[in-house]
Every structure is written in structure tokens, then in C-alpha cells.
N, C-alpha and C positions, 0 to 999 in steps of 0.2 A: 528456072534455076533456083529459086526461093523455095519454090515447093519443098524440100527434104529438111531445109532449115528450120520454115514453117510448123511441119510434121513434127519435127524432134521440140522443140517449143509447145505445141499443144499434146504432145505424151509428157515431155517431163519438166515443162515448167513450173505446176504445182508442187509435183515434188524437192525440186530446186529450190523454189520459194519457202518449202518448210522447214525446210534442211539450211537456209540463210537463216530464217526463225529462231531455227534451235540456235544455231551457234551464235547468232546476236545475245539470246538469252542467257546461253552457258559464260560469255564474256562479261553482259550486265552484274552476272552471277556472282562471280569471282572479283569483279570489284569492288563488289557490295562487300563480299567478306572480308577484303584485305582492309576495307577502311572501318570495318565493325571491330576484327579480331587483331590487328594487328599494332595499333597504337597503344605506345606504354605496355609492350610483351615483355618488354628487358627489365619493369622495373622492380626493384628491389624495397619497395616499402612496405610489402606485405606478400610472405610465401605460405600458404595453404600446406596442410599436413602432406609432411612425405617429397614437399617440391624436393628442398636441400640434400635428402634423401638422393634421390633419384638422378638431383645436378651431379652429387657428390660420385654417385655412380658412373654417369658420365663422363668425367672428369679423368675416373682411374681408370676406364677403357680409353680414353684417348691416348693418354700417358704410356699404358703397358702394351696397345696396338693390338690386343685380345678380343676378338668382336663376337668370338665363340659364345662364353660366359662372363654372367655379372658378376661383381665385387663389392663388398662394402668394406674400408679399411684394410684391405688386402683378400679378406675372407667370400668365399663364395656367399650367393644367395640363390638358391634354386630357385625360388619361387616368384621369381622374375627375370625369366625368359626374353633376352636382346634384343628385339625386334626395334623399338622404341628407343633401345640405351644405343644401337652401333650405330643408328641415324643422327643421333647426336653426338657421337664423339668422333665419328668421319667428318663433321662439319666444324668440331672441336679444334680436332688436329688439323685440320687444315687451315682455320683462319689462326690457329699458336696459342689462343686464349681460352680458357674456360669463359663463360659466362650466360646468366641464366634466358640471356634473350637466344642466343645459342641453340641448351636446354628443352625451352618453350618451342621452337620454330617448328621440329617437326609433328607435334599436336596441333600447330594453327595450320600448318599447310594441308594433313591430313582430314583438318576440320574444313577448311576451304573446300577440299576434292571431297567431301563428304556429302556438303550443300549439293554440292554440280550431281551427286549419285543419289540424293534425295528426291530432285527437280527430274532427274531421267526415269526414274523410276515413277513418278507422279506423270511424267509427260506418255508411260505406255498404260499405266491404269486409269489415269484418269483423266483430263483435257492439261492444254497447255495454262489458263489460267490458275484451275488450280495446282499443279504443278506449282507455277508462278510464286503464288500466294504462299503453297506449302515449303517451299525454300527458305522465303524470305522469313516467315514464322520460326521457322528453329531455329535462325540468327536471333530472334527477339527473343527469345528466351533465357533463361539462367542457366537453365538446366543444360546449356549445349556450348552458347557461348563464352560461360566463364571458362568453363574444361576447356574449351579449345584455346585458353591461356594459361593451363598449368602442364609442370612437368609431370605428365601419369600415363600409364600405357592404353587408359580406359579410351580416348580418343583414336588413337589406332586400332584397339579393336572395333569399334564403330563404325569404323570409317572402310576397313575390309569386310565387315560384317556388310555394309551396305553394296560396297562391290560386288558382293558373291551374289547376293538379292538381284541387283539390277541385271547382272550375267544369266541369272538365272530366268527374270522376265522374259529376257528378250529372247533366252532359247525356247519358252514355252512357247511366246506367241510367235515364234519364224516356223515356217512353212519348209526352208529349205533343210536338208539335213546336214547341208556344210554347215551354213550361219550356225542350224543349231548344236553342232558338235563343237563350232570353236567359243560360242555363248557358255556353254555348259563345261568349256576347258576353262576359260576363265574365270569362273563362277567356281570352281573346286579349287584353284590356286589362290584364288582370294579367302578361301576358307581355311585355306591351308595357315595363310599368314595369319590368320584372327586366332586359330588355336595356337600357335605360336607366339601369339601375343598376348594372349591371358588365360589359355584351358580352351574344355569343350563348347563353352559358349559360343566361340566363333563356328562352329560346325550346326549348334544345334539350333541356332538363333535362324540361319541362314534357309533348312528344316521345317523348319515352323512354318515360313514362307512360302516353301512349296507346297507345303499341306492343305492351308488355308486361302494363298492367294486365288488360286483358279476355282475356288467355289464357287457356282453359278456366273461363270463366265467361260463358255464353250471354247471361247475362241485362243483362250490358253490347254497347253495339254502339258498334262505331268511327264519327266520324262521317264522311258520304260530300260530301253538299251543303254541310252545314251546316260544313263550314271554311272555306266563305267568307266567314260569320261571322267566326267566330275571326280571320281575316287581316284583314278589316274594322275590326275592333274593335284589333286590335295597330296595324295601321297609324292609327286615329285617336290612341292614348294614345302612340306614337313622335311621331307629329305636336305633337302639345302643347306638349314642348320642342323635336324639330327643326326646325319653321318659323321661330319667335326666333330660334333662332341661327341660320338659316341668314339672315334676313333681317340682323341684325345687323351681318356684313363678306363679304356676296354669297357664303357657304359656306365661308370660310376655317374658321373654327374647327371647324363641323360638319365639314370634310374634315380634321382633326388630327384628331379623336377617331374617325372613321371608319377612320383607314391609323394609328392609334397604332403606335407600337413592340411592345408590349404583347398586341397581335393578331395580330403576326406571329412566327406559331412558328417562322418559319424562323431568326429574328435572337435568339432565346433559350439562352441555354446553359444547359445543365443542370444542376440543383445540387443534385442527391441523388439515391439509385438509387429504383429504383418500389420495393421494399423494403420499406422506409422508413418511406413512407406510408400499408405494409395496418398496419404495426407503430403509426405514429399515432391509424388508425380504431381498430385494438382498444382502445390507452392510452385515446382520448378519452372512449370513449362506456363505460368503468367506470363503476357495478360491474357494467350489466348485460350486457356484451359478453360474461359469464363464461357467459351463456345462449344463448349465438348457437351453439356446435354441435350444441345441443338443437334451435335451428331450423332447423341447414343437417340434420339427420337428420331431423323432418320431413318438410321438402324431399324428400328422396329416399324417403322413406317411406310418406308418405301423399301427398301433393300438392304443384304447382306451388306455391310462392310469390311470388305479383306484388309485392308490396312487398320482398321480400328481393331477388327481380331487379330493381328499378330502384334501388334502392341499391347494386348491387354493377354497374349499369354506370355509378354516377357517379361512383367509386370507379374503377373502369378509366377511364374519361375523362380524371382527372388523373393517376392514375398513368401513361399514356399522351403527355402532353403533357410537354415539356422543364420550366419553368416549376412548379414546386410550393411551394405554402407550406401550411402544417399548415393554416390556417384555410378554405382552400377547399373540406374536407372538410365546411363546414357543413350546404350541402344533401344530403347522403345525411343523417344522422343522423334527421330526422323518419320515413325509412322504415325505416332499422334497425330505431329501436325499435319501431315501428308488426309487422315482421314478427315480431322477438324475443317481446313482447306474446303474438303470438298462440299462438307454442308455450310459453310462462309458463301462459299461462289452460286451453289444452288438458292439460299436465299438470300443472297444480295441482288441477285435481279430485277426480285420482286418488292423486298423490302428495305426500305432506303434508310432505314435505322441499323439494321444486319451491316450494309455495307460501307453505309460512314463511319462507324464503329471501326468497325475492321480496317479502313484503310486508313484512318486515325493513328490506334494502334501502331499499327507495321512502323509508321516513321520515327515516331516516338517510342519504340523499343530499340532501334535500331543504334539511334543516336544516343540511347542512354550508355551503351558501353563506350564508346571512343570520349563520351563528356567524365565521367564517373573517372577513368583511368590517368586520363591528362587534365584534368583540373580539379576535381574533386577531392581525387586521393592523394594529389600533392600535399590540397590542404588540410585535409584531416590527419595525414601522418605525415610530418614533415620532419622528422625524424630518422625514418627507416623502420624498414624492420628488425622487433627489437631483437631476435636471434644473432640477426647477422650483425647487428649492430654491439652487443655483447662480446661478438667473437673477435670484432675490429681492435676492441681495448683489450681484451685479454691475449690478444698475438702477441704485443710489443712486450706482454711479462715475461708472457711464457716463452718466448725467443725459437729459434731455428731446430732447437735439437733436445731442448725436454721433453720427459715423460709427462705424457699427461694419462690421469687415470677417470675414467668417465662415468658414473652411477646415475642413472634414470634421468640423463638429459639424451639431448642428441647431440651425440659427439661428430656425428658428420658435418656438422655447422663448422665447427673448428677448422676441422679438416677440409673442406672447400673453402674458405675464406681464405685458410692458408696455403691452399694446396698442397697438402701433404697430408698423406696419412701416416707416416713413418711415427713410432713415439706415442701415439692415440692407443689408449687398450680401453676399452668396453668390460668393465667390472659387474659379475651378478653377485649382490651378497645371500642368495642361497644357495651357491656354488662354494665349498671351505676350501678349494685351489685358489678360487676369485680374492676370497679372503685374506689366506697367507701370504697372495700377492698383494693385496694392499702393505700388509703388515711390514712387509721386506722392501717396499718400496726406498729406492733410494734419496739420498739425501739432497735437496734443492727438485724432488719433481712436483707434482700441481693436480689435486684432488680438484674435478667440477662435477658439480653436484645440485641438488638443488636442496634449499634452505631446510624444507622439510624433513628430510632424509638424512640429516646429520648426527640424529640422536639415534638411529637406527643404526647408521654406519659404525657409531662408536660403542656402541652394544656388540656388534657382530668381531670389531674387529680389536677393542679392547683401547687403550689410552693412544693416541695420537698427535706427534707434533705437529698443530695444525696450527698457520698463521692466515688470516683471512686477509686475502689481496684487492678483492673484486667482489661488488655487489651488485646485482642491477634487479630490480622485478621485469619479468618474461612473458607478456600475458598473464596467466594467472598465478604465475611460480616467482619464485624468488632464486636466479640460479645465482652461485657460487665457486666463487674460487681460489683455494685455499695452496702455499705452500707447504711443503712437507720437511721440516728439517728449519736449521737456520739458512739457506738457498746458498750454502758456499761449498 
């Protein structure tokens, strides 16, 4: 009577056994992250360029129930596509409050599910340790774990970027032609949402992968038919959001975000040598980057490495493009360390300096961000940030219903602190519309501005009743806030 139970035990007890594995790992995983990335997510004593920005955007989709297109001040912004903004204001409007842990949540949770698709995608290229190692490594990093505490949409392209990757492994290396058509559906819908979320990168990143992964590994096959899948599946999750808005103003806004500025390398000036940038990958991705010529030897040593070459052509990609900002390094970083990982575990076997190092390391990166966040930065800015903190004293001047006029500050500060955009105008003084509206401005509104720019203003726009209400330094500016008129 035992015999069949027997049987079914020795065909699929291993497998059962590694499939408990995974999933003990995928939970160790995700607890690791929530105590690395999630402590001190809400706080407000220091916002990275563009956070206030992007809360501020959040904030007016929640408000106007718009999950189509973004806003700033009322005013569209093509060049950043909702993906990121309606997960935040569906969690906005639901809990009643703005607020920046809000904001943040869904870059730390997307960074969470990013770990678990860095570790699965390590667990079919390469063994379960490294796997193991290579998870926990891109938590210890700068380069991964700070983003996955700000408000920016770089973390969810990363994060579908790495989805579409893993979908994509697993239909290479399956056998079956279901598995691998539904691997390769998911794998085009994930790519779908990455170009959704920041351009072509999310498509072409994903590309690269399939190019380079299955070099010198039989046991993957590129797919042939089955990319029709994959385009099928992209094209329905692009559709999702591009039918609304194209149906919204007959393709006006879908055609901005399509010929953005932003997309066109040709009209980008360049603002740092490629240099620069291999000098930011190494900074970011410490301490373990101290390992990486142990894996480019390796490399040349023993075997090709596919994760080390699709991080090093995403890495040429921007170094290649005009256009560079440190933070667009984020999608390589899950294959650095994924490649790093695996020459850590290859000679940590052997050598017991390799591997005390390294697991040294991993605790004490770990632990640096939940220390750094809730004790450190208490105490080194105990104040706040001084943005927002600027904007806290300048509400109660400026009261419910003045105009305020805004020249080369960020006026979203204002406007998320006080919730309201209504009254805020954004002044260019090389625009003479921008000008004349300074000049007609009425009597009792509020010029902010910063210290600098005051001799310029009054050049452009000629003598001005200006009464100075409010001073504070800003980092390195001095912003200002001046009334217009005697304020009655």
C-alpha cells in the first residue's frame, strides 16, 4: 500500500525539497529588504533632486483622479509617463493624505520585488549561492539601495526591466512550448511597463539579455517564433495606457511624450565626459565593486560571462549617449553584482581571505542603511530639510489665496507643503509675456526667488515694489521672499 506513496517521494521529493529552498530564500529575501530599504522611508530631513518634484506630482493626480497624464502646477509634463506617479496617488487617495513615505513606497516595494528577480534570475544562470550572495550584494550597495528610497521612476524601470530578463531566462531554458510561450508573454508585458516608465530602455535593456545571455550555454535557446509572443504581449501592456491618452485629445499628449526633448539625442548637450560615469559605477556599487577584477580575471580565465557582459553594455549605452545622470546606472547594478557573486563564491571555497571578506562585507552594508537613516541623519540634520522647511515659514505669509510668482527656485516645494497649486506661476525672464506678467502683478502678491537673481529680475523687469519678508540659505542658494506692493 506504501509502494505509490514511496514512488511519488523518490521522483519528486528533490524537487519539492528545492522548490521549499526557493521559497524559504525568496521570504529570507524580502525580509532582508523591508529592514534595509524601509526604515526612515517617510522622512523629511533630506529630499534628493526632483523627490518634491515628483511627490508634488503625485499629489495632483491624486487630487484631480487623472491617472492618464502627469501635472506639474496644473500643467502637463510629457516627459514623464505615470507608471510610477498613479501608484502613488491610488495609495495617496486612498489613505486622504499626501505624504512623502506614500511618495517613496512604491520604489521600495518595486526595489524589494527587484531583489527576489535578481536572486531568480541568478538561481537559473548560475547556482543557488551565488544567486544568494548576488541579492544580498545589491542591497549593500548605494547605488540601488538609496533609489529604492527616493521618489524617481528609475526604480521601476529596473525593476520591470529585471522582470522582463527573468521571463525571458526561464522561457529560454524551458523545454515545454507552453511554459515557454507564457515566460515569453510575461517577459514582453514587463517590457512593456519599463518603456512606459522611462522610453526605449525598458525594451532595449531587456535585448541585450537575450543577445548575450545564452552565449556558450546550449542549454538556453534564443527564441525564434515565440517573439511574437513577446511583441504581442508588449504591445497589449503599451496599450493599456496609450489608448486613454490617445483617446483623451485625438493623440496630442501621446504625440509629446512620443517626440519628447528628452528622446532626442540629437538636441542634448553633453554634461560630463564618459569617464566619469565608469568612475560613478565603481563608487556606487562599493564595497563590492573591490571584487569585480577578480571577475573580469575570471572572465578571461575561465569563461564568458553573460551577466558581466550585459552590464557592461548598459554601462556603454550611457556612457555613449550625451545625456548622463549618475542614477541611470541603476539597471546594470543587479547584473554587476549577479556576475561579481559568482567569482566571490568560485573563490571562496578555496580561499579563505575571498570569503571572509565577503561575508564581512554583506552584514556591514546591510546594516549601514537602516543605521545611517534612523540615527545618524537624525543627528546630523535635525532641522529638516531646508526646502521644505523654507516653505513651512513662508505658507503662514503667504496665506490661502496669494499669488506667488516663482523665478529659478522650485516652486513645487510651496505647492506640496501646502497643497495647492492654485496662485503658483513659474516666471521665465527670457520669455517678455513672463516679464510683463511680473510687472502687472498685483498688489499684496509674493516674488520667490533666490538671492542671486534679484539684480537680474530688476534689470529685466525695470523698478519694483519689493518688500523682503523671508530669508533663509538653501544649500548652496539663498532663497527669498519678497512682497509686492504695501500687502493691503
Amino acid at each position: 500500500m506504501n509502494l505509490p506513496l514511496q514512488s511519488l517521494q523518490k521522483t519528486y521529493g528533490p524537487w519539492i525539497a528545492a522548490q521549499n529552498k526557493y521559497v524559504v530564500d525568496l521570504v529570507c529575501l524580502a525580509a532582508l529588504a523591508i529592514l534595509v530599504i524601509f526604515p526612515g522611508l517617510g522622512q523629511l530631513r533630506f529630499c534628493t533632486s526632483h523627490e518634491v518634484l515628483h511627490a508634488e506630482t503625485i499629489r495632483e493626480m491624486a487630487e484631480s483622479g487623472d491617472y492618464v497624464e502627469t501635472k506639474i502646477l496644473g500643467e502637463r509634463i510629457p516627459d514623464k509617463p505615470p507608471v510610477m506617479h498613479a501608484q502613488a496617488a491610488l495609495l495617496t487617495h486612498w489613505f486622504g493624505q499626501p505624504s512623502m513615505f506614500l511618495a517613496r513606497f512604491p520604489s521600495a516595494l518595486v526595489a524589494l520585488l527587484g531583489v527576489l528577480a535578481t536572486y531568480g534570475i541568478g538561481r537559473v544562470m548560475l547556482n543557488r549561492q551565488a544567486a544568494l550572495f548576488g541579492a544580498m550584494a545589491l542591497l549593500g550597495i548605494p547605488g540601488y539601495s538609496l533609489l529604492a528610497r527616493q521618489v524617481l521612476p528609475d526604480m521601476t524601470l529596473c525593476a520591470w526591466i529585471l522582470f522582463s530578463c527573468l521571463g525571458l531566462v526561464l522561457g529560454m531554458r524551458s523545454v515545454k512550448t507552453s511554459s515557454r510561450v507564457l515566460y515569453l508573454a510575461a517577459a514582453g508585458f514587463a517590457a512593456g511597463i519599463a518603456v512606459l516608465t522611462k522610453g526605449p530602455l525598458g525594451l532595449l535593456f531587456p535585448v541585450f539579455f537575450v543577445v548575450l545571455a545564452p552565449i556558450g550555454r546550449p542549454e538556453f535557446k534564443r527564441p525564434r517564433f515565440s517573439w511574437l509572443v513577446f511583441g504581442a504581449s508588449f504591445i497589449v501592456a503599451a496599450g493599456i495606457w496609450a489608448i486613454p491618452a490617445y483617446l483623451r485629445d485625438q493623440g496630442v499628449y501621446l504625440n509629446q511624450v512620443l517626440f519628447q526633448p528628452d528622446l532626442n539625442l540629437a538636441t542634448i548637450v553633453k554634461d560630463k565626459p564618459f569617464y566619469k560615469l565608469i568612475g560613478v559605477a565603481l563608487l556606487h556599487s562599493l564595497p563590492f565593486s573591490i571584487f569585480l577584477p577578480l571577475a573580469i580575471w575570471d572572465w578571461r580565465r575561465y569563461a564568458y560571462s553573460p551577466l558581466l557582459a550585459v552590464a557592461a553594455a548598459i554601462l556603454l549605452t550611457f556612457v555613449c549617449v550625451p545625456k548622463k545622470r549618475d542614477h541611470y546606472l541603476l539597471p546594470m547594478y543587479p547584473f554587476l553584482m549577479l556576475g561579481v557573486a559568482a567569482s566571490i563564491v568560485r573563490h571562496g571555497e578555496k580561499n579563505r581571505f575571498v570569503r571572509r571578506t565577503a561575508m564581512t562585507l554583506v552584514p556591514l552594508s546591510l546594516v549601514s542603511y537602516p543605521l545611517f537613516f534612523t540615527v545618524i541623519q537624525p543627528l546630523a540634520l535635525p532641522d529638516g530639510d531646508p526646502e521644505i522647511r523654507f516653505a513651512r515659514e513662508a505658507l503662514p505669509i503667504i496665506g490661502p489665496s496669494s499669488r506667488v510668482y516663482c523665478i529659478d527656485v522650485h516652486d513645487e516645494v510651496i505647492a506640496w507643503v501646502g497643497k495647492r497649486y492654485e496662485g503658483i506661476v513659474q516666471l521665465r525672464l527670457h520669455l517678455p509675456a513672463d516679464v510683463d506678467q511680473l510687472r502687472q502683478a498685483p498688489n499684496g502678491s509674493f516674488l520667490f526667488t533666490d538671492r542671486d537673481r534679484v539684480e537680474g529680475i530688476l534689470e529685466a523687469a525695470g523698478p519694483l515694489p519689493l518688500k523682503e519678508v523671508l530669508s533663509r540659505p538653501v544649500r548652496k542658494k539663498t532663497w527669498v521672499l519678497f512682497r509686492l506692493g504695501d500687502g493691503s
